[in-house]
N, C-alpha and C positions, 0 to 999 in steps of 0.2 A: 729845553723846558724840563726842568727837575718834576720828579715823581712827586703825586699830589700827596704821599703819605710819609716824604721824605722833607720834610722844612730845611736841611742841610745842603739839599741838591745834591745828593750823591746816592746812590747814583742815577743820571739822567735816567730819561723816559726812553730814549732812544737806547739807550747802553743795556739797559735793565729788561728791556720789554720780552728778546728773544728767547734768551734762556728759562726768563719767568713764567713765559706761553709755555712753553716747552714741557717742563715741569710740573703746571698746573692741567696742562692738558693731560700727562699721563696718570696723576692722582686721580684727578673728574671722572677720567673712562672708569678708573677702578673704583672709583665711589659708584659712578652711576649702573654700575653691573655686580657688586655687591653691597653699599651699603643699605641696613635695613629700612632706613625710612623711604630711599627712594625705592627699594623695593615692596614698601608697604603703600608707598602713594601710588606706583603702578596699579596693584592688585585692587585700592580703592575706587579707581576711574572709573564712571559709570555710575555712583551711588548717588550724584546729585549736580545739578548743574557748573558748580564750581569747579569738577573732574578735571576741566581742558586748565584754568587756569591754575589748578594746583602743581598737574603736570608742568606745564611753563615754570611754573617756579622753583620748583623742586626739580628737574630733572634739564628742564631744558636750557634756563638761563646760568644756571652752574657752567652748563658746557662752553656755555657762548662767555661765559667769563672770560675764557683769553683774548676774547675781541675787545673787552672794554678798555682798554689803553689808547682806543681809539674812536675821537669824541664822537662822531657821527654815528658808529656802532653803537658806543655806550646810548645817545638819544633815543637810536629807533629800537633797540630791545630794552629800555625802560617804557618805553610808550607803545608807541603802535604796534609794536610786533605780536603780543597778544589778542591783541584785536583782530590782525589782520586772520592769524592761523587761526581763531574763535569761527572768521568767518567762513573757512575752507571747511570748518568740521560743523556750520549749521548745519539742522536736521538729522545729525545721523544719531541714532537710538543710543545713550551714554551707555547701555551697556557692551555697545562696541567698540568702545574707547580702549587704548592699553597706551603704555608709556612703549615709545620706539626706543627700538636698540641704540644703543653710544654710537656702533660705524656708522648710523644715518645721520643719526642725530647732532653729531659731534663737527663730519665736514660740512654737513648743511646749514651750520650756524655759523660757520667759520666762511662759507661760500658768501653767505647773507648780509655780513660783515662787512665786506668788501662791493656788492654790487645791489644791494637793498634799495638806492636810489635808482636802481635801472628797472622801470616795473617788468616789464615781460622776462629778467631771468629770476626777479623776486618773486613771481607767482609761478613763476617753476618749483625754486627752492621750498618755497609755503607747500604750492602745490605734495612735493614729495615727503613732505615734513607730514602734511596730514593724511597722505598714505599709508603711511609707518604707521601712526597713531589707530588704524583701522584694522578689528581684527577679519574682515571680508579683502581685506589688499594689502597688508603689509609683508606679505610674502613674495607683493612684487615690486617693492621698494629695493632693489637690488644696491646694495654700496658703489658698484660704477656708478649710477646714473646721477651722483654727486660729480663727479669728474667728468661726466659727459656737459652737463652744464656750465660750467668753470671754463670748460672749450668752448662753448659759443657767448658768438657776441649778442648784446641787446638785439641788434636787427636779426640776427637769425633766428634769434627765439620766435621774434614774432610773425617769422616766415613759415617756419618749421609746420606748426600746424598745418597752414596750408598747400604746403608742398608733399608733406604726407603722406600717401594711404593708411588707411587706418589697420588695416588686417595687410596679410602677406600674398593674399588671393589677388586683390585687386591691382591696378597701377597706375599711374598718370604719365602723358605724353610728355614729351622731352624729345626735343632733336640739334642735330649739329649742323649748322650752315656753310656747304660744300661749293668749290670754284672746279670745273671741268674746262679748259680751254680748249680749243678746237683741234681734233687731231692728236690728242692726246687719250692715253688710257687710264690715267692715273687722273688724282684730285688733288684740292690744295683744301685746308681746312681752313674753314674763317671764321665760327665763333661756334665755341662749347656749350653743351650744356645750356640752348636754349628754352626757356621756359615761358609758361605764363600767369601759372600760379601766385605772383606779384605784383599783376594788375587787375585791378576790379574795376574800374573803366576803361578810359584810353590807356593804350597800353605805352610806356615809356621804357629807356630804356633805363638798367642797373648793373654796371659794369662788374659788382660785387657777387653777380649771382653764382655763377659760374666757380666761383672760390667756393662759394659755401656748400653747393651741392660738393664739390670733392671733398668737403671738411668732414660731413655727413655722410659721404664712402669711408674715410678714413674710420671716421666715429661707429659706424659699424653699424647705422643706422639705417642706411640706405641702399638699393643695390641698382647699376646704371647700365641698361644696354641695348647695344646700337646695330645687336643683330634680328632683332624682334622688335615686334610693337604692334599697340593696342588693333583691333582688329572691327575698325569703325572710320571708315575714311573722315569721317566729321567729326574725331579727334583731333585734326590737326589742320582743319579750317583756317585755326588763328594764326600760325607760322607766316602766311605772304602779308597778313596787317600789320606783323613786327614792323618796328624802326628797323633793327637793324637786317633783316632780309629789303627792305624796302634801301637803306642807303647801300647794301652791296650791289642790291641789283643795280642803281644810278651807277654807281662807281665802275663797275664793271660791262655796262651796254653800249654796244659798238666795238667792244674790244676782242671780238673772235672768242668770247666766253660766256657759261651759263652759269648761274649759281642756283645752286638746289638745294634741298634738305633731306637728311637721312634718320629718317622715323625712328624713337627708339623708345623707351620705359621704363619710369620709374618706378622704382618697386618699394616697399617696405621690408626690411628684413623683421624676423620674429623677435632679436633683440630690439629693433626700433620700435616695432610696437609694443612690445612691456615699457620701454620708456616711455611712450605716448602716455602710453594711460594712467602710467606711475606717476607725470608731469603734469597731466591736466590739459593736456591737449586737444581728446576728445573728449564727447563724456560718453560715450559706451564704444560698443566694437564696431558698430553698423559703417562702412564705408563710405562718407560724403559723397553727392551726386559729384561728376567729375565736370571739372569746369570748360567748356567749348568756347 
């Protein structure tokens, strides 16, 4: 497909696109961190209710320029994408308003680009976008927590809140389902990183979880261990309703073996929770009742 301001076809969309990003992304940063109008449209945010959509215009959607080669991006930041960030920033006072920095601004429109039809890691990206914009939390719009999204999938966004604590005090139960055979000292391990934080009624199973809580060790988000745990026996009530403690146990009765569980807790690290709340995950610091 030849570029739409090239009638000659030379050079394609495809040929053209990378170096053209490339280039225009390193002008934008430098426009959007010295030149004066977006640095006057910053300074006027707040004066009148147009604030959020002048920002968009003037600072945000220049950034998100190097997405527009690509029609779906071009659609959602001509249209709804103002609307949507308008709505993350109802209520708050315009004279809290400020234009967010390029590092946020810049991969978080570029993240948006790419996965804006996936709602839960679009109201992340929103989510952080109107952080920035806020002079009460734009201090904790950290430039990781663009890359820490990028790394999860649509389903983990929408797990992540609930698998969570919200503060680094608190923690949610989490155990590993263990095989003891008789006459033995040792175990055998049979499933990781079991949880429950994925079911709100009958509990089923998701082979996928267990991945994503290690992605969320890796991401630096979470912290997992199997020599402690919550100090409420009725923490972990739900472990014998699991599927899968319910099929080791069939699998394994009658066979000179017991299968057990080994208590353990999940934690919040201090980096996870600045991303929580930078993301929109919770809406304040108060700890969620823990789910039994």
């Amino acid at each position: 497909m030849p570029c739409e301001d090239d009638p000659d076809g030379k050079p394609s969309l495809v040929q053209g696109i990378a170096p053209a990003a490339l280039n225009l992304g390193v002008e934008l940063l430098k426009a959007a961190k010295d030149n004066e109008d977006t640095a006057a449209a910053g300074a006027e945010l707040g004066k009148a209710a147009h604030t959020i959509a002048k920002t968009v215009n003037v600072v945000l959607l220049p950034l998100a320029a190097i997405n527009f080669g690509f029609e779906k991006a071009r659609q959602y930041f001509s249209g709804p994408f103002t609307t949507d960030l308008s709505a993350r920033l109802a209520g708050i006072d315009s004279a809290q308003l400020i234009a967010p920095k390029p590092s946020i601004a810049g991969p978080a429109l570029q993240g948006l680009a790419f996965s804006h039809d996936e709602l839960p890691l679009r109201d992340m990206y929103l989510a952080l976008l109107a952080s920035a914009m806020r002079k009460d939390s734009f201090k904790q719009a950290h430039p990781a927590f663009v890359e820490i999204i990028k790394q999860l999938s649509a389903e983990e966004a929408s797990l992540l809140g609930a698998a969570m604590p919200s503060n680094v005090t608190d923690g949610k139960p989490i155990v590993e389902l263990r095989l003891r055979r008789e006459q033995s000292t040792g175990w055998q391990l049979l499933e990781r990183h079991l949880s429950h934080f994925h079911n709100k009624g009958v509990p089923d199973e998701n082979p996928r979880v267990p991945t994503m809580v290690d992605n969320w060790i890796r991401l630096g988000l979470i912290d997992v261990e199997y020599q402690a745990w919550i100090d409420d026996h009725r923490a972990y009530d739900w472990v014998v309703h699991r599927p899968e403690f319910k099929r080791h146990t069939a699998t394994h009765s009658g066979a000179g073996a017991t299968v057990f569980f080994q208590k353990g807790i999940l934690r919040a690290t201090a980096f996870g929770c600045a991303f929580g709340r930078a993301v929109g995950l919770w809406c304040n610091e108060t700890s969620p009742e823990m789910e039994r």
